[in-house]
C-alpha positions in Angstrom: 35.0 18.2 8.8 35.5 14.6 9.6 32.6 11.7 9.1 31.9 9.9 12.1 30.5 7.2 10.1 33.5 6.6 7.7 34.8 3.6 10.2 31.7 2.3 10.9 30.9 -1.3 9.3 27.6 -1.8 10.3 24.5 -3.7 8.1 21.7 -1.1 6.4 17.9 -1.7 5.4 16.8 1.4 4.4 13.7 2.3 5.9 11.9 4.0 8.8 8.9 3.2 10.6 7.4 5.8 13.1 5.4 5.8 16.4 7.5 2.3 16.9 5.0 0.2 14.4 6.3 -2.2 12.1 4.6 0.0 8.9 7.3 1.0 6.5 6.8 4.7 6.5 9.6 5.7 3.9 12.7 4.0 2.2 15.9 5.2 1.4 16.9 5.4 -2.5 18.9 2.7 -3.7 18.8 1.3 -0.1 18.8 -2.5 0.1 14.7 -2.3 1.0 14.3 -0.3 -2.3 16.4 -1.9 -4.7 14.8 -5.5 -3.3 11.3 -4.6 -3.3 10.1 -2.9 -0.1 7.7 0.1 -0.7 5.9 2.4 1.7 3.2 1.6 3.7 4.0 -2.5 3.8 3.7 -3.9 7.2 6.6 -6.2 8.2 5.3 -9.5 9.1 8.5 -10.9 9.9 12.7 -11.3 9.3 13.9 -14.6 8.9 11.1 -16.2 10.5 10.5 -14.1 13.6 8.3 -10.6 14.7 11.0 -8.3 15.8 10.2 -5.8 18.0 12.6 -3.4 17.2 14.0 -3.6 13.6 17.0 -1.2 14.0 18.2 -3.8 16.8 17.5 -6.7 14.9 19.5 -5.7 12.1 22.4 -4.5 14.1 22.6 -8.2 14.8 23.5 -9.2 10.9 26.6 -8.2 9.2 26.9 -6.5 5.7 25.9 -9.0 3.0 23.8 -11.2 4.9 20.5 -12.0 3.0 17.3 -11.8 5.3 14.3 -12.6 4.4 11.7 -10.1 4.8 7.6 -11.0 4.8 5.6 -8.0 4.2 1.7 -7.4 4.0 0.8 -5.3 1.3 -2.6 -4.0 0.0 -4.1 -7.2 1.5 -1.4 -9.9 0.4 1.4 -11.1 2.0 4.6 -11.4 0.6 8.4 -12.3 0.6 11.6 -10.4 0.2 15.0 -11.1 0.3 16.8 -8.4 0.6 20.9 -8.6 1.1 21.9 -5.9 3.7 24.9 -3.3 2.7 27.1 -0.8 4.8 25.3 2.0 5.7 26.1 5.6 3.4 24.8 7.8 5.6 27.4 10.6 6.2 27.5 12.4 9.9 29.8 15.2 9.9 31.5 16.8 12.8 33.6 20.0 12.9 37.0 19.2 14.7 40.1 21.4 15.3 43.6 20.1 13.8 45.9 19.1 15.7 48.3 21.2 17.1 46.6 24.6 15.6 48.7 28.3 15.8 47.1 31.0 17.8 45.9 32.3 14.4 43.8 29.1 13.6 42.3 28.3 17.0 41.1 32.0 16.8 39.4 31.4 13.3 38.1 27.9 14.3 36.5 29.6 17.4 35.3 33.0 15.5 34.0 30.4 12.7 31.8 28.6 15.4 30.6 31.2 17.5 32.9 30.3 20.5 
């Protein structure tokens, strides 16, 4: 099992909005947007001064340990974060075949899988 992501560097918030709002519909644990402050159900106002459209592309433009600032409506008040982005933990895992396998392993890797 190898993690795609090991090699990847790239800058992490922490939370999910669905049906392409701006309303924070879950964060991570211990994600930047937790540990700084960001809950469920605030509506990003803006980051750093501007209304991003699409937040996953917006961060893909910082690097890990920028600080962005982050204003929020919540329960009626608006508010201001700053929340230092990290390297993303999330682990995707992939099933690859060593290198140079014997007859005996590539038939186990294949009976393992199903192929």
């Amino acid at each position: 099992m190898v993690d795609k992501n090991a090699e990847k560097n790239e800058p992490y918030l922490g939370v999910e909005m669905k049906g392409g709002g701006l309303k924070v519909t879950s964060v991570m644990r211990d994600s930047p947007a937790y540990n700084d402050g960001l809950n469920v159900n605030d509506e990003i106002l803006q980051i750093d001064g501007s209304r991003p459209e699409d937040i996953t592309k917006f961060i893909a433009t910082k690097k890990i340990g920028d600080i962005i600032e982050v204003k929020v409506r919540r329960d009626g008040l608006e508010k201001k974060y700053n929340v230092t982005l990290r390297r993303n933990p999330n682990k995707s895992y992939v099933i690859e075949g060593l290198p140079n396998q014997s007859k005996e392993q590539m038939e186990l890797y294949k009976k393992w899988l199903y192929l």
